[in-house]
C-alpha positions as MATLAB code, in Angstrom:
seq = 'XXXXXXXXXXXXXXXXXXXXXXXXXXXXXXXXXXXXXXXXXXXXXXXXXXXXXXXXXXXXXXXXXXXXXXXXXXXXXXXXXXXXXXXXXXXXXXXXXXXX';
ca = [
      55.197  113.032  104.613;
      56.173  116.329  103.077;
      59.038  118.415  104.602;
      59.182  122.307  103.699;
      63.019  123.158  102.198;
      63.780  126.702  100.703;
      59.865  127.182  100.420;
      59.455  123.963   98.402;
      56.870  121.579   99.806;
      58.966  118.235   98.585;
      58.281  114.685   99.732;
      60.743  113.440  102.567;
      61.751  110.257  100.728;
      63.076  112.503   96.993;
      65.040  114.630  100.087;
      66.512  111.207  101.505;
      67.184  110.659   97.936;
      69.297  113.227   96.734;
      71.015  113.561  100.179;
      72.035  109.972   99.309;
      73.206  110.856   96.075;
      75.138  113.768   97.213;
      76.730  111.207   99.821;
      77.191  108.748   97.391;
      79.392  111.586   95.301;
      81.447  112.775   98.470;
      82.359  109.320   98.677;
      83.400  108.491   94.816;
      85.412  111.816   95.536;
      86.965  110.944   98.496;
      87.696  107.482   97.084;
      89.419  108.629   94.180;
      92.002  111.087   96.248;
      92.836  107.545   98.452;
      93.260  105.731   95.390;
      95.630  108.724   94.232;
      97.882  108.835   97.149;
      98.245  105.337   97.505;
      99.791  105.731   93.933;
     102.482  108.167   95.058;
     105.632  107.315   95.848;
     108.202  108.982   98.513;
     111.502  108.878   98.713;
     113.142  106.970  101.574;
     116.190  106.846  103.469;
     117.728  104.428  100.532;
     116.623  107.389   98.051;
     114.410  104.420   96.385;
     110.854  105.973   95.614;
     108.556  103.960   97.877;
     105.240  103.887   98.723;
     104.444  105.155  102.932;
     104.097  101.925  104.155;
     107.419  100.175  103.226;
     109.422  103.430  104.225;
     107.739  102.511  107.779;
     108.104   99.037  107.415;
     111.983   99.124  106.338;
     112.474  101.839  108.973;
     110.756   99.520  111.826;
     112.656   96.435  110.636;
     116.048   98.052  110.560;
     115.017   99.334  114.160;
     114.133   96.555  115.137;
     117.202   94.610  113.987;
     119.237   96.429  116.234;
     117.744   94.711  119.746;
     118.921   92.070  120.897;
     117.071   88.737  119.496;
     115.103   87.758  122.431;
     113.909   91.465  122.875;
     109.697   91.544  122.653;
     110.099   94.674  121.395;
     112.747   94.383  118.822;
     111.033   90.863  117.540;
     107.476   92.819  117.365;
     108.885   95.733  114.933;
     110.918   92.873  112.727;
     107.329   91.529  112.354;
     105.229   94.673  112.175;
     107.574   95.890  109.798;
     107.864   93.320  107.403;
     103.951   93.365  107.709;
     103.797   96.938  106.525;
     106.455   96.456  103.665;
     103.980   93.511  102.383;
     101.340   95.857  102.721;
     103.083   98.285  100.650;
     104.173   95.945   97.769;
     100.412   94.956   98.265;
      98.784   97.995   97.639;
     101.994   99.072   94.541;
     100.569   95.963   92.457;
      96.775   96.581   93.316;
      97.443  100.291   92.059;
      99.182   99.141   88.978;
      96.322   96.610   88.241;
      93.883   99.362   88.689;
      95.345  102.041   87.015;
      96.057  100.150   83.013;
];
């Protein structure tokens, strides 16, 4: 098959091709700026730098501490929140390990 582009008669599959290709490079780019960002650290209440996830984690577990200790709620941000400051610590070493 033989699609028309910019008054080029090109087969469809070297189109699919470099549309691929160009994907493929919107995603390395993208990838990289995650990668990044997961890197930086923000400051958090404690004015420890800290990665997103274990601000929100400490914040929820503080939060949460403050129900009483057969609250639903309060038990599910102790949990969530410890969660995300694993997740944190998680992704600080996987950074570190990618980024010798």
């Amino acid at each position: 098959m033989i699609m028309r582009q910019e008054g080029i008669d090109t087969p469809l599959s070297t189109l699919s091709r470099c549309s691929r290709h160009i994907g493929l490079e919107k995603l390395y780019a993208a990838a990289g700026i995650y990668i990044r960002a997961l890197g930086k650290k923000k400051e958090g209440e404690d004015r420890e730098k800290s990665l997103p996830p274990e601000i929100l984690g400490a914040a929820m577990v503080s939060h949460g501490g403050e129900y009483a200790s057969e609250s639903a709620y309060g038990q599910a941000l102790l949990r969530l929140g410890s969660g995300m400051e694993r997740i944190g610590r998680i992704q600080e070493v996987q950074f570190r390990a990618t980024h010798r």
